[in-house]
Predicted model as a PDB file, atoms N, CA, C, CB and O in Angstrom, pLDDT in the B-factor column:
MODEL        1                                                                  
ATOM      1  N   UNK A   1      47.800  73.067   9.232  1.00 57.00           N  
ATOM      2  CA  UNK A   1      48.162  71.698   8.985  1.00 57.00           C  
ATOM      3  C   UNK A   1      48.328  71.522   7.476  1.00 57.00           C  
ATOM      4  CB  UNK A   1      47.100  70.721   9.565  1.00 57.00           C  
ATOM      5  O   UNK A   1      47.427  71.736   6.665  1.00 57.00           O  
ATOM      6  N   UNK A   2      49.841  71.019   7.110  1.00 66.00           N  
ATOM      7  CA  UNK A   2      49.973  70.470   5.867  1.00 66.00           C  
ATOM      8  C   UNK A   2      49.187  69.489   5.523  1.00 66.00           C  
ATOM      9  CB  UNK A   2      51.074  70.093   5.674  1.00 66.00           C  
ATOM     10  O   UNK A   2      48.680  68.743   6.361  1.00 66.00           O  
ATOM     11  N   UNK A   3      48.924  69.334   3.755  1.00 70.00           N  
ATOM     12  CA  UNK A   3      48.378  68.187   3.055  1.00 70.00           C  
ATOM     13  C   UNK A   3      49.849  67.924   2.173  1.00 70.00           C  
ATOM     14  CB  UNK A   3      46.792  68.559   2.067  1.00 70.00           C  
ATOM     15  O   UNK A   3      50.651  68.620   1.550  1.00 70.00           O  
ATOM     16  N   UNK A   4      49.664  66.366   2.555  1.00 70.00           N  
ATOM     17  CA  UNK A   4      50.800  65.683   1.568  1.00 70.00           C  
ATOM     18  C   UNK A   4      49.617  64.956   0.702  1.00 70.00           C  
ATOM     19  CB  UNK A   4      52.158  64.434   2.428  1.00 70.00           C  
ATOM     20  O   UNK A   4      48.684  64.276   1.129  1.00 70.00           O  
ATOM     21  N   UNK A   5      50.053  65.432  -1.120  1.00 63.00           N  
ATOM     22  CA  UNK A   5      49.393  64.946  -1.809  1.00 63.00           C  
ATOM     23  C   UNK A   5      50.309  63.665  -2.766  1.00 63.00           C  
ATOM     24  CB  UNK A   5      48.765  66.099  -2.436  1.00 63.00           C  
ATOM     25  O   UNK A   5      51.059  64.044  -3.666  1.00 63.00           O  
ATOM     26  N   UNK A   6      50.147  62.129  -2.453  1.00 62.00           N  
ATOM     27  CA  UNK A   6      50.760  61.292  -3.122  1.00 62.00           C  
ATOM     28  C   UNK A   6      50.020  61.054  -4.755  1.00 62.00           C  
ATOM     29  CB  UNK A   6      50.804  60.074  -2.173  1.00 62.00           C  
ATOM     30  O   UNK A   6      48.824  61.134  -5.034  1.00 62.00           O  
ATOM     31  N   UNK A   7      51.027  60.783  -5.556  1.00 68.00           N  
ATOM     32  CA  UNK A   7      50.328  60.388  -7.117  1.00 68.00           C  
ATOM     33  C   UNK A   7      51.017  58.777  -6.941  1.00 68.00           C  
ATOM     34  CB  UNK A   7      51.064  61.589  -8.913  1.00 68.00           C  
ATOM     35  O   UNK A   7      52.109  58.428  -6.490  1.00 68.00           O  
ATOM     36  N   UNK A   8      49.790  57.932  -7.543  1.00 67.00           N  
ATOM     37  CA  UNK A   8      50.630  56.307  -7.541  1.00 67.00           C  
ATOM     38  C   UNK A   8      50.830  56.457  -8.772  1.00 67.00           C  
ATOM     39  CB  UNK A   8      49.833  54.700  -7.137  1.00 67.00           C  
ATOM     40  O   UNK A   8      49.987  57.049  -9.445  1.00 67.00           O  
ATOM     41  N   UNK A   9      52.458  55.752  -9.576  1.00 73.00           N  
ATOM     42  CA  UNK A   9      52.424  55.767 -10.887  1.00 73.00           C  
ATOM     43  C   UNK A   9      51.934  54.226 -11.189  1.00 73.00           C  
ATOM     44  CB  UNK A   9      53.850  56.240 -11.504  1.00 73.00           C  
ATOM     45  O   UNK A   9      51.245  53.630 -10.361  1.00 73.00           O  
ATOM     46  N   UNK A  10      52.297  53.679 -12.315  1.00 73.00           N  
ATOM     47  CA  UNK A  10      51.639  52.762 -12.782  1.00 73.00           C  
ATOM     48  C   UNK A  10      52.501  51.265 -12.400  1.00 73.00           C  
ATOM     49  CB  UNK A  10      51.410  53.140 -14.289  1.00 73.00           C  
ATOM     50  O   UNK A  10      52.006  50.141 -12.476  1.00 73.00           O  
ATOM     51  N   UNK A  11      53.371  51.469 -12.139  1.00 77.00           N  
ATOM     52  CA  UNK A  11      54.263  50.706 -11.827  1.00 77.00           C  
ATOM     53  C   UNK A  11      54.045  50.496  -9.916  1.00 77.00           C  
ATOM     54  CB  UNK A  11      55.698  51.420 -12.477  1.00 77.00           C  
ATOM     55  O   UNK A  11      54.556  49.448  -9.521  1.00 77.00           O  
ATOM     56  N   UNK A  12      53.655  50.995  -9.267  1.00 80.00           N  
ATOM     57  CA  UNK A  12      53.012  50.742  -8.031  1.00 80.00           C  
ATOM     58  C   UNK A  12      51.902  50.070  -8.017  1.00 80.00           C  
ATOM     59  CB  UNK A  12      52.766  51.756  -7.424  1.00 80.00           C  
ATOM     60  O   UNK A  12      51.756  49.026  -7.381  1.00 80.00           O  
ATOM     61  N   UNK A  13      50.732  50.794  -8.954  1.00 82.00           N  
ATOM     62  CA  UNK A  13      49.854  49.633  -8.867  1.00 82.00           C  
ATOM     63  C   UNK A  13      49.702  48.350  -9.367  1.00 82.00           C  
ATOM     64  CB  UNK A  13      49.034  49.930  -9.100  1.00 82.00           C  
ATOM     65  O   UNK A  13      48.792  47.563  -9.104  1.00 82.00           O  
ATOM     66  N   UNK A  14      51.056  48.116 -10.420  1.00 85.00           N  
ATOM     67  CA  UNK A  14      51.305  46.768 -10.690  1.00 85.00           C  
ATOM     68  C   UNK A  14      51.962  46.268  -9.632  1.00 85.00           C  
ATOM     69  CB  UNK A  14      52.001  46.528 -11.859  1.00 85.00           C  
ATOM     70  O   UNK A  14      51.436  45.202  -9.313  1.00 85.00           O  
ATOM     71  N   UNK A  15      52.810  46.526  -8.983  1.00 84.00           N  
ATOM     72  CA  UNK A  15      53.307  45.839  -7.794  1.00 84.00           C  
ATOM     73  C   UNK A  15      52.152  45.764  -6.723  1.00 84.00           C  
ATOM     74  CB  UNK A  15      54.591  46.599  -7.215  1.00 84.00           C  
ATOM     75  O   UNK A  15      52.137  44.730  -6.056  1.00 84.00           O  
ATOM     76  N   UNK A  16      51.644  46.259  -6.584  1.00 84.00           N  
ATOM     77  CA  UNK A  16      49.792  45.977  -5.801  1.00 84.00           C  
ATOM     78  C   UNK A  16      48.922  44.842  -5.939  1.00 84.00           C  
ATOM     79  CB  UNK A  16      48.671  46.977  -6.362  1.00 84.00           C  
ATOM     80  O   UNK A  16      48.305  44.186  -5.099  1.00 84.00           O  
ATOM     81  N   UNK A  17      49.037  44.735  -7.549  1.00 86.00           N  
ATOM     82  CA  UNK A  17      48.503  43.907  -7.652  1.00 86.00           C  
ATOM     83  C   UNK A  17      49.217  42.283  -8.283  1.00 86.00           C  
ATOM     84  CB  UNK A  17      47.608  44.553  -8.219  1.00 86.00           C  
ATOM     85  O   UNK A  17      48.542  41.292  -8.561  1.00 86.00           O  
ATOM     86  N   UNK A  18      50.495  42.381  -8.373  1.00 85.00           N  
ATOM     87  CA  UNK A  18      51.348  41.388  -8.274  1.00 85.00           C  
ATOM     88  C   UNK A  18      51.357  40.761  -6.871  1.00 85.00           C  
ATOM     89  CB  UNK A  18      52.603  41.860  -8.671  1.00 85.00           C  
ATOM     90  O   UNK A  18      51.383  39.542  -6.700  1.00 85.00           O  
ATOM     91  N   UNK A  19      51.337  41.596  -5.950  1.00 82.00           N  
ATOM     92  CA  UNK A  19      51.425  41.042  -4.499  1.00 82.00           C  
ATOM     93  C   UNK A  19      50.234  40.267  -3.903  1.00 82.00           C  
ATOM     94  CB  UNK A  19      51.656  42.183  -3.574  1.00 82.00           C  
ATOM     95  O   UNK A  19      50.431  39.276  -3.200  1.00 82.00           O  
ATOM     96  N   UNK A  20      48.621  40.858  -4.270  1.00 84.00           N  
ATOM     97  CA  UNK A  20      47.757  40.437  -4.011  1.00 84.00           C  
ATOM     98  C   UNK A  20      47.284  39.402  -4.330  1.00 84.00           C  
ATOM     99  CB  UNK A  20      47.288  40.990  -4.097  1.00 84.00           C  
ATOM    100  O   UNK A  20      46.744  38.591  -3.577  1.00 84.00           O  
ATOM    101  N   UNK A  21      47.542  39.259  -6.297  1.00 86.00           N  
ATOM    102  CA  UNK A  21      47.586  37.737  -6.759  1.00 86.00           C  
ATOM    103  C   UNK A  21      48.603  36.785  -6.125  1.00 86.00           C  
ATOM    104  CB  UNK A  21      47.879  37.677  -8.243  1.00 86.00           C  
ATOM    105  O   UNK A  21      48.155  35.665  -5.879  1.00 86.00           O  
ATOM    106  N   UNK A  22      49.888  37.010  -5.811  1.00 80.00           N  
ATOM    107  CA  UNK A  22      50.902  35.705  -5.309  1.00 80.00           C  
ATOM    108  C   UNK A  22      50.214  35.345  -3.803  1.00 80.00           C  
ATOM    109  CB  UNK A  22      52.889  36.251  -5.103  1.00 80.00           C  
ATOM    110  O   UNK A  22      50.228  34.218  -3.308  1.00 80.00           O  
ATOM    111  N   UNK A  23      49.617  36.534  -3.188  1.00 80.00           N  
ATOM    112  CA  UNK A  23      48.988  36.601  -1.673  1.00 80.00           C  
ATOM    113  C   UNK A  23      47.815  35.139  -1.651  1.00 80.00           C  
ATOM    114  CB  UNK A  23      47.973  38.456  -1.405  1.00 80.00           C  
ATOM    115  O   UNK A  23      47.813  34.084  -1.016  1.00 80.00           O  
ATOM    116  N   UNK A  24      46.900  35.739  -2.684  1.00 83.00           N  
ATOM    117  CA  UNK A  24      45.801  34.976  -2.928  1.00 83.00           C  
ATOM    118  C   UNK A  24      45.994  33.803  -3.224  1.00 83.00           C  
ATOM    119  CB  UNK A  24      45.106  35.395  -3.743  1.00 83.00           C  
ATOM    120  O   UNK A  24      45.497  32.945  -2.495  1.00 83.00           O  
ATOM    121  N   UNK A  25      46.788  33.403  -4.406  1.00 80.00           N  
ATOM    122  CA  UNK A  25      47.229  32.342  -4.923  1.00 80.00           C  
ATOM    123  C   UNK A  25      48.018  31.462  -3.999  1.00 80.00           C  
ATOM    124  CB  UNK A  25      47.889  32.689  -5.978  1.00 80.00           C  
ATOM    125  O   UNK A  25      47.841  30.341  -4.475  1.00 80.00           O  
ATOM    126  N   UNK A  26      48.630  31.364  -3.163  1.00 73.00           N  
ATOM    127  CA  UNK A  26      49.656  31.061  -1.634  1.00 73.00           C  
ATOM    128  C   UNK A  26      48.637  30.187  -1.069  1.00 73.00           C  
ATOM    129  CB  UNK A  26      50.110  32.609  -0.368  1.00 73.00           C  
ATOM    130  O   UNK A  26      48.719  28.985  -0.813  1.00 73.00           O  
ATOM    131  N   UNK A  27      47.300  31.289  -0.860  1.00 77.00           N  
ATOM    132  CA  UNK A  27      46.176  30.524   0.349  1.00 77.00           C  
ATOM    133  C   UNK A  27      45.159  29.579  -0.334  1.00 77.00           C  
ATOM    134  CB  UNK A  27      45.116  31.764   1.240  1.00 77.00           C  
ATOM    135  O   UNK A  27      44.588  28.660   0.253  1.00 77.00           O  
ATOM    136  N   UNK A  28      44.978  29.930  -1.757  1.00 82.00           N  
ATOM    137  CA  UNK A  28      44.147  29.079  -2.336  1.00 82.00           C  
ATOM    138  C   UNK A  28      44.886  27.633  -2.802  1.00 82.00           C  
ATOM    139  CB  UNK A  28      43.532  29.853  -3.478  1.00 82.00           C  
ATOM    140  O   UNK A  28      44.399  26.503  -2.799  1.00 82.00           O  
ATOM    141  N   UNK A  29      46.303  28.096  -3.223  1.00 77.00           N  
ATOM    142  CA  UNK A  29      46.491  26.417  -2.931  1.00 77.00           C  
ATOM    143  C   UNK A  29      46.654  25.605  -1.891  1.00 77.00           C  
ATOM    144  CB  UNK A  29      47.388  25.988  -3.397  1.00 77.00           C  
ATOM    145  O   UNK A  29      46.245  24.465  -2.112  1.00 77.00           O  
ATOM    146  N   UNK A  30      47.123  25.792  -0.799  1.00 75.00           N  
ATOM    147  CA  UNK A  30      46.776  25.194   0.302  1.00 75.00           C  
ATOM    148  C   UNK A  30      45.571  24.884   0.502  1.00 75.00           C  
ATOM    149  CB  UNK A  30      47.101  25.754   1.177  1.00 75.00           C  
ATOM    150  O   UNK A  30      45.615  23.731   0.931  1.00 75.00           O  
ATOM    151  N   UNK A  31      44.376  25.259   0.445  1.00 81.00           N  
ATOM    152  CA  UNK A  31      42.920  24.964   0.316  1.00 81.00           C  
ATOM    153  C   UNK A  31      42.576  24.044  -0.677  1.00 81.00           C  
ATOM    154  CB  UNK A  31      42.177  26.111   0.059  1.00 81.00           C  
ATOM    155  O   UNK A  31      41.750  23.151  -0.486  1.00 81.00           O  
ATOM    156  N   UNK A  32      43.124  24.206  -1.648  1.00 81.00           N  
ATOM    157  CA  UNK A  32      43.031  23.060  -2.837  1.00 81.00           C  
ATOM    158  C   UNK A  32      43.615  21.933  -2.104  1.00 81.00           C  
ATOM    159  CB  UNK A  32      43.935  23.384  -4.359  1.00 81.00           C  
ATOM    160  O   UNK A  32      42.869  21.114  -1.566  1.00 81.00           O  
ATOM    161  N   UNK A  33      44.535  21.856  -2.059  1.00 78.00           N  
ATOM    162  CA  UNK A  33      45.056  20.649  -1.363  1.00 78.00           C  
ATOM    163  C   UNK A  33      44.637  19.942  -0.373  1.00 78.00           C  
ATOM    164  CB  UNK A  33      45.989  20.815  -0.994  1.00 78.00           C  
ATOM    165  O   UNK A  33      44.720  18.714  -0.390  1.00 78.00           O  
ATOM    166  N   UNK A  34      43.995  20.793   0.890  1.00 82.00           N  
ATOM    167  CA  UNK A  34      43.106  20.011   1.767  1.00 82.00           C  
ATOM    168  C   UNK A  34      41.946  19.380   1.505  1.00 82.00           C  
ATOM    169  CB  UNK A  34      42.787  20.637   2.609  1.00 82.00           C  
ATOM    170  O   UNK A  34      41.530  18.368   2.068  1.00 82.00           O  
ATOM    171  N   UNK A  35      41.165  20.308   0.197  1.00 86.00           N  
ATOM    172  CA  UNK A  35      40.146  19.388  -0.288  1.00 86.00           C  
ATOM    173  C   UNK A  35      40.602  18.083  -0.902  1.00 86.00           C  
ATOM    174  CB  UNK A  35      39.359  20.064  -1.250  1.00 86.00           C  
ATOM    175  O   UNK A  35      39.748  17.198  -0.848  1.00 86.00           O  
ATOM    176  N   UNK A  36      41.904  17.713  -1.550  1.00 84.00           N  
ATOM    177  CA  UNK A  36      41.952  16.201  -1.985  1.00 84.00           C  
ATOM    178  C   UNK A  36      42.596  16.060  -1.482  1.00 84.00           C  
ATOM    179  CB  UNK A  36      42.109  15.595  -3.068  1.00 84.00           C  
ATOM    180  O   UNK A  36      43.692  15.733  -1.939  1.00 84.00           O  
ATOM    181  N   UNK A  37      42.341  16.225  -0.035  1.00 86.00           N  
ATOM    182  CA  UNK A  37      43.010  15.208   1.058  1.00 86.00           C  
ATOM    183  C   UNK A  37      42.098  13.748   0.895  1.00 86.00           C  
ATOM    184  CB  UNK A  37      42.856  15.938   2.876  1.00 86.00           C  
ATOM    185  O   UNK A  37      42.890  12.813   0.783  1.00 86.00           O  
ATOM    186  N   UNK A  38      40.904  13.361   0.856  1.00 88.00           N  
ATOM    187  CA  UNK A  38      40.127  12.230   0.600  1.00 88.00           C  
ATOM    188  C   UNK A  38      40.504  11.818  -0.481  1.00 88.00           C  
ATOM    189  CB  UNK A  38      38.831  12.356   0.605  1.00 88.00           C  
ATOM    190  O   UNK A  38      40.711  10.612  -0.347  1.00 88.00           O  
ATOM    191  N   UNK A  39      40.702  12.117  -1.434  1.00 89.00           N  
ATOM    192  CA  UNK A  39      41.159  11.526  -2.644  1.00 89.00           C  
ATOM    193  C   UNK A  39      42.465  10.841  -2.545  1.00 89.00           C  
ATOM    194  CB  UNK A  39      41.228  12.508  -3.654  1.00 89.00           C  
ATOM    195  O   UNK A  39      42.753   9.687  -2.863  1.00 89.00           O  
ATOM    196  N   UNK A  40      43.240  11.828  -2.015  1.00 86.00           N  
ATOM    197  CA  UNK A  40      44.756  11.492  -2.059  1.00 86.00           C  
ATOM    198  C   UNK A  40      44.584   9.907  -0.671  1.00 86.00           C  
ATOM    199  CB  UNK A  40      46.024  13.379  -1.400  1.00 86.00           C  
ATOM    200  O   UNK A  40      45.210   8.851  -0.766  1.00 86.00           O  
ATOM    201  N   UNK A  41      43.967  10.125   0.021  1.00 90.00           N  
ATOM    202  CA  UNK A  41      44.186   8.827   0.717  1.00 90.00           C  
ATOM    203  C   UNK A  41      43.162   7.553   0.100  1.00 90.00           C  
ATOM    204  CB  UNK A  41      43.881   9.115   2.384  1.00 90.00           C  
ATOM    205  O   UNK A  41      43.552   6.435   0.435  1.00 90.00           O  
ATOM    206  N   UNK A  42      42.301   7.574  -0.486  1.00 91.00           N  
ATOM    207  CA  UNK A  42      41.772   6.162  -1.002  1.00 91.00           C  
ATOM    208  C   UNK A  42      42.931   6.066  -1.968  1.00 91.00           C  
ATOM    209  CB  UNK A  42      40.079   6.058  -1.756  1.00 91.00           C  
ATOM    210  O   UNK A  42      43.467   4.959  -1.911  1.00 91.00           O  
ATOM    211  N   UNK A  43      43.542   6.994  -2.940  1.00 93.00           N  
ATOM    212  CA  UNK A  43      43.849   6.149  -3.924  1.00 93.00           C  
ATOM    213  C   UNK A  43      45.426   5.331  -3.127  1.00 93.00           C  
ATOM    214  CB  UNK A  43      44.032   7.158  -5.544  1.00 93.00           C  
ATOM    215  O   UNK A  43      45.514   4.108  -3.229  1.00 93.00           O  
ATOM    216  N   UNK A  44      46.673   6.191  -2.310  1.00 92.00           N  
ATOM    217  CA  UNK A  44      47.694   5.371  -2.136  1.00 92.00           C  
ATOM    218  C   UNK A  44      47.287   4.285  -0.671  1.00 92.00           C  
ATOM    219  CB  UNK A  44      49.084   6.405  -1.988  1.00 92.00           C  
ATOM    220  O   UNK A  44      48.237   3.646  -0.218  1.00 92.00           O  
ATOM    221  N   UNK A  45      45.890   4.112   0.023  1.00 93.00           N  
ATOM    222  CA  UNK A  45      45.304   3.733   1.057  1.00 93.00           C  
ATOM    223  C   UNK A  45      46.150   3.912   2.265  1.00 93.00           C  
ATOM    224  CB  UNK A  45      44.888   2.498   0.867  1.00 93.00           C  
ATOM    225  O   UNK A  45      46.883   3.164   2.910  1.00 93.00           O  
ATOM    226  N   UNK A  46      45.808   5.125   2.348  1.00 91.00           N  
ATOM    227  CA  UNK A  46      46.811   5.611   3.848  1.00 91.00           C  
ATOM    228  C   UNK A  46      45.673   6.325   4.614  1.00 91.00           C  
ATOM    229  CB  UNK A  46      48.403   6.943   3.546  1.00 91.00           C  
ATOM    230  O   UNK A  46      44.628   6.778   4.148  1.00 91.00           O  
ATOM    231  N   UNK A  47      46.029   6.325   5.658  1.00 91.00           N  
ATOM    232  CA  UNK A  47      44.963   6.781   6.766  1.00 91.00           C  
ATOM    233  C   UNK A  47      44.887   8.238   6.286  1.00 91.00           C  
ATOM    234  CB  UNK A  47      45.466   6.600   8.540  1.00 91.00           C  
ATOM    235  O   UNK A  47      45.524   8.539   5.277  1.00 91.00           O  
ATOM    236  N   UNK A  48      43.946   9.440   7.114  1.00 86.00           N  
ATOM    237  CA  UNK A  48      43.937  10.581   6.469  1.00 86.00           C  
ATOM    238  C   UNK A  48      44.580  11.225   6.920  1.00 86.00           C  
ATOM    239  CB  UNK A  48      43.041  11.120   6.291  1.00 86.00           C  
ATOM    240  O   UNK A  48      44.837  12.275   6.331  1.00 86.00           O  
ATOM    241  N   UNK A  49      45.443  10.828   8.749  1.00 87.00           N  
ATOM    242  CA  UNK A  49      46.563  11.479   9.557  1.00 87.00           C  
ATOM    243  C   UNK A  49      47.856  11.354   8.944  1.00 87.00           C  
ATOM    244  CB  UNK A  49      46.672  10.907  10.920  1.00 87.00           C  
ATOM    245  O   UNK A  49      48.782  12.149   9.106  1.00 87.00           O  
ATOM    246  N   UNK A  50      47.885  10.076   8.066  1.00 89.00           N  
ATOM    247  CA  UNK A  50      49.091   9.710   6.999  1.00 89.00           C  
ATOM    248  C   UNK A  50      48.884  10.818   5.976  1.00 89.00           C  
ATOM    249  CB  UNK A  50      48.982   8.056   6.212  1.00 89.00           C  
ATOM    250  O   UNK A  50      49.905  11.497   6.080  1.00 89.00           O  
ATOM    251  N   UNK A  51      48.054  11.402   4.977  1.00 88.00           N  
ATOM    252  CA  UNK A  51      47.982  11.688   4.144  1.00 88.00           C  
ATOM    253  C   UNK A  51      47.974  13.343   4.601  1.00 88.00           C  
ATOM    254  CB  UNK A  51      47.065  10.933   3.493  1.00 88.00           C  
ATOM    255  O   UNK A  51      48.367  14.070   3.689  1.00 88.00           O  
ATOM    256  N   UNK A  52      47.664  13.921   5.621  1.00 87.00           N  
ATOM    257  CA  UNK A  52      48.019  15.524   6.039  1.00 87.00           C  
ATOM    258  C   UNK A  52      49.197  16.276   6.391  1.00 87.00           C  
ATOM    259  CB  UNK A  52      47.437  15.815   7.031  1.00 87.00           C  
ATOM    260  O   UNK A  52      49.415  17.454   6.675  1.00 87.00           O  
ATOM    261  N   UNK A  53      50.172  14.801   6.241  1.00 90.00           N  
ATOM    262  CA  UNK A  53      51.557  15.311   6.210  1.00 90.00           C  
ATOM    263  C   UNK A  53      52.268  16.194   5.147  1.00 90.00           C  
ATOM    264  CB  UNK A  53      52.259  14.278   6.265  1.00 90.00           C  
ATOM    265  O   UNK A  53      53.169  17.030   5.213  1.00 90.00           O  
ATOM    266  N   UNK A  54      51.195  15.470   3.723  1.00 84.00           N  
ATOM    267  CA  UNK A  54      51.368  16.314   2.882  1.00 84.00           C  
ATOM    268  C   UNK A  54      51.019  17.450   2.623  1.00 84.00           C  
ATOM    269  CB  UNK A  54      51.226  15.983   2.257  1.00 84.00           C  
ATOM    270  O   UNK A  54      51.647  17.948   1.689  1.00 84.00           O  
ATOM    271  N   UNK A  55      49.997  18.289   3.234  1.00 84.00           N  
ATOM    272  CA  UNK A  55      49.489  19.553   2.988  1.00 84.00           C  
ATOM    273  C   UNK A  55      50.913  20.180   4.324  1.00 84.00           C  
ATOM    274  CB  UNK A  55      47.357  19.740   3.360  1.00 84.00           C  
ATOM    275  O   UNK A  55      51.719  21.042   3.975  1.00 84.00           O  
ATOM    276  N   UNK A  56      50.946  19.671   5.493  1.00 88.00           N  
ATOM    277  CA  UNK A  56      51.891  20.267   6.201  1.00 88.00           C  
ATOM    278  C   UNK A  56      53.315  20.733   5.934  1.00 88.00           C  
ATOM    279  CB  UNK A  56      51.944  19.619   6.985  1.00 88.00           C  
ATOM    280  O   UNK A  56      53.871  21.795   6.216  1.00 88.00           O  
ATOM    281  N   UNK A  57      53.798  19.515   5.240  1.00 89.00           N  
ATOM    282  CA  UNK A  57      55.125  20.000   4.056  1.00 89.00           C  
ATOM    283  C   UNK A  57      55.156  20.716   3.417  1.00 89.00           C  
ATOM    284  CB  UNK A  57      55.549  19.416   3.183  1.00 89.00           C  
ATOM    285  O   UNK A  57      56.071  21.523   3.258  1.00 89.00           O  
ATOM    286  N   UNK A  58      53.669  20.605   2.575  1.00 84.00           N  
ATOM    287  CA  UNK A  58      53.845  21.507   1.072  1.00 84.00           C  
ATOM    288  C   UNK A  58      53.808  23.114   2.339  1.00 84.00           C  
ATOM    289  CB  UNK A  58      51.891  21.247  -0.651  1.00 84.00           C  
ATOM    290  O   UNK A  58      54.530  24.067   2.045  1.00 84.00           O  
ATOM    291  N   UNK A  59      52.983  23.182   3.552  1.00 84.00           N  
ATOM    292  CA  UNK A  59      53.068  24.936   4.007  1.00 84.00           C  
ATOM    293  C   UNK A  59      54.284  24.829   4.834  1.00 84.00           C  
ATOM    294  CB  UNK A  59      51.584  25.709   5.068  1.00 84.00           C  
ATOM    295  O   UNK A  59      54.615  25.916   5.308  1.00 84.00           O  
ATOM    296  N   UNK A  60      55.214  23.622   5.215  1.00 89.00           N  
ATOM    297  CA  UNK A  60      56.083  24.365   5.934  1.00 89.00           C  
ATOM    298  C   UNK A  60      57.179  24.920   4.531  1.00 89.00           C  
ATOM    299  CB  UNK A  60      56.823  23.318   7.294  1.00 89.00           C  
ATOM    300  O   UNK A  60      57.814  25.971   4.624  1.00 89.00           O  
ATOM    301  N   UNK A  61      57.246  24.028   3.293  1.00 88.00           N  
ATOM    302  CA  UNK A  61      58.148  24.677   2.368  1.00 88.00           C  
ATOM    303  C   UNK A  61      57.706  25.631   1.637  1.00 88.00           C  
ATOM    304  CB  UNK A  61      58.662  23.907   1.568  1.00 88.00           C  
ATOM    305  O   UNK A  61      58.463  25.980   0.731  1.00 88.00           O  
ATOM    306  N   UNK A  62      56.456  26.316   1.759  1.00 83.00           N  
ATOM    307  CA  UNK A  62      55.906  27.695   1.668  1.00 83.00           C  
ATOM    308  C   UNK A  62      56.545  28.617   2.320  1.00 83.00           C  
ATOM    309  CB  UNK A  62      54.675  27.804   2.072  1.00 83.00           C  
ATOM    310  O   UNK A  62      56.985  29.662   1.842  1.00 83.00           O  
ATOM    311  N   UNK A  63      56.595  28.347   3.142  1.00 84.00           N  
ATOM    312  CA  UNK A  63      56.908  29.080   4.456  1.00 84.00           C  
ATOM    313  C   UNK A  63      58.362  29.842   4.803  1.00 84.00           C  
ATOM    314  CB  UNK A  63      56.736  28.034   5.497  1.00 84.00           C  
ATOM    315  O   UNK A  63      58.681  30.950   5.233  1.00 84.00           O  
ATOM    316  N   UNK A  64      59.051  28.650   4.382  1.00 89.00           N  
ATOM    317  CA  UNK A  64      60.051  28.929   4.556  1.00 89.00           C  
ATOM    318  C   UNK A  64      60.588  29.685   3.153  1.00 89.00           C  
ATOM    319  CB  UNK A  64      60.633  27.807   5.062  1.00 89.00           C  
ATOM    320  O   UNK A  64      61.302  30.688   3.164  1.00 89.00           O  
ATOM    321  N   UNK A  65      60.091  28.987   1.907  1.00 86.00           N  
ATOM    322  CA  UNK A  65      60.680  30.008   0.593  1.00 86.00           C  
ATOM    323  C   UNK A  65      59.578  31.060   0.962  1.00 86.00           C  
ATOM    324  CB  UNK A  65      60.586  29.302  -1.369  1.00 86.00           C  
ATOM    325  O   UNK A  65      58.755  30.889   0.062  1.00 86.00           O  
ATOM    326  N   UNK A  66      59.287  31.657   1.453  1.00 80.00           N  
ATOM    327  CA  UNK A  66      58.494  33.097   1.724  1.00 80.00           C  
ATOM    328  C   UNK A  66      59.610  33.999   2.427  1.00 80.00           C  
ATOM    329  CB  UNK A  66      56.992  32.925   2.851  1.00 80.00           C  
ATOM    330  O   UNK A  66      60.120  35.064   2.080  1.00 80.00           O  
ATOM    331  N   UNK A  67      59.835  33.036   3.742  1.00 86.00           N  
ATOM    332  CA  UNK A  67      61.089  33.856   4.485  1.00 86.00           C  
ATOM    333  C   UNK A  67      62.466  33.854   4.104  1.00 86.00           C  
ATOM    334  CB  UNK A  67      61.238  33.448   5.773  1.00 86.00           C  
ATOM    335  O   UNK A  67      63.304  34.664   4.502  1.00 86.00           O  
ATOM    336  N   UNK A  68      62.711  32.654   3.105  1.00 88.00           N  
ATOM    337  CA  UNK A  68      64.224  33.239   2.653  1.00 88.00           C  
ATOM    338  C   UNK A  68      63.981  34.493   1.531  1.00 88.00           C  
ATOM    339  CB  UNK A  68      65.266  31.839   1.815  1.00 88.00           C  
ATOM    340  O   UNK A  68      64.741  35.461   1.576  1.00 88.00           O  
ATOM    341  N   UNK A  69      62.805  34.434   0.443  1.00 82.00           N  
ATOM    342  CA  UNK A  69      62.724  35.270  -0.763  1.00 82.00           C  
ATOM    343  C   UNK A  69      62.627  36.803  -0.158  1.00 82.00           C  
ATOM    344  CB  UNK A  69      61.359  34.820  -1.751  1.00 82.00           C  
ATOM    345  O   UNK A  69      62.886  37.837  -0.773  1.00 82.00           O  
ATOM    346  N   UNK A  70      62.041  36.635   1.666  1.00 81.00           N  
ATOM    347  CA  UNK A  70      61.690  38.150   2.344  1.00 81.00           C  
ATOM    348  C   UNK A  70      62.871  38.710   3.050  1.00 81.00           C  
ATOM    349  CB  UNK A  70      60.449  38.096   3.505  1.00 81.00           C  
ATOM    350  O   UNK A  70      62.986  39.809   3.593  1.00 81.00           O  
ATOM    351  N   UNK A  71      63.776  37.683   2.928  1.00 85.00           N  
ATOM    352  CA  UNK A  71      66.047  38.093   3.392  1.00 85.00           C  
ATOM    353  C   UNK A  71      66.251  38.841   2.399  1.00 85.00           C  
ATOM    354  CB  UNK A  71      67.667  36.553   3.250  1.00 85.00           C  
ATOM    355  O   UNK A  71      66.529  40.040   2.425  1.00 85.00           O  
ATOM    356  N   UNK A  72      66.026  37.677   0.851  1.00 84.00           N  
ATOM    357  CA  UNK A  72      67.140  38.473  -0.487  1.00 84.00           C  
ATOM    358  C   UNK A  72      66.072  39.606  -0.692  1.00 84.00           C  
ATOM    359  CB  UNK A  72      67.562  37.346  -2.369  1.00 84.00           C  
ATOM    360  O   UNK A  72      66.418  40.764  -0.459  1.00 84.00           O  
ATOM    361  N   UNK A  73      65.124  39.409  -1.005  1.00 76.00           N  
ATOM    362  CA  UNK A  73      64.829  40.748  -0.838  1.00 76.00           C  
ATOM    363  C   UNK A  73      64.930  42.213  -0.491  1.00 76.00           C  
ATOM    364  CB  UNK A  73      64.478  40.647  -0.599  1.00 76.00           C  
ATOM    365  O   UNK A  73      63.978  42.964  -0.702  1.00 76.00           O  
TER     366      UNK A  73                                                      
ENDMDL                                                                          
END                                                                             
């Protein structure tokens, strides 16, 4: 049985870790945002079912610039 021996150059593990920060960063703002969900509704006084429309927008237009940037890609 062969051994395939891979070398990562340096430019892989920057793309590693470019991916992991935009990964991370994606889910933590959405989380940010649900936490001032209370905030965001005392101050314009909208119910809090009014005010989760906005976290739903901001991930469906995540979502979707994820899947067009994963076409041109």
């Amino acid at each position: 049985m062969s051994q395939t021996c891979y070398q990562s150059s340096p430019y892989s593990s920057a793309a590693l870790c470019a991916l992991a920060l935009t990964t991370m960063l994606s889910s933590m703002s959405s989380s940010i945002a649900n936490i001032g969900l209370p905030a965001l509704a005392a101050f314009f006084h909208a119910s809090f079912s009014q005010v989760q429309w906005v976290v739903l927008t901001y991930l469906l237009a995540v979502t979707g610039s994820v899947l067009a940037m994963g076409w041109l890609s």
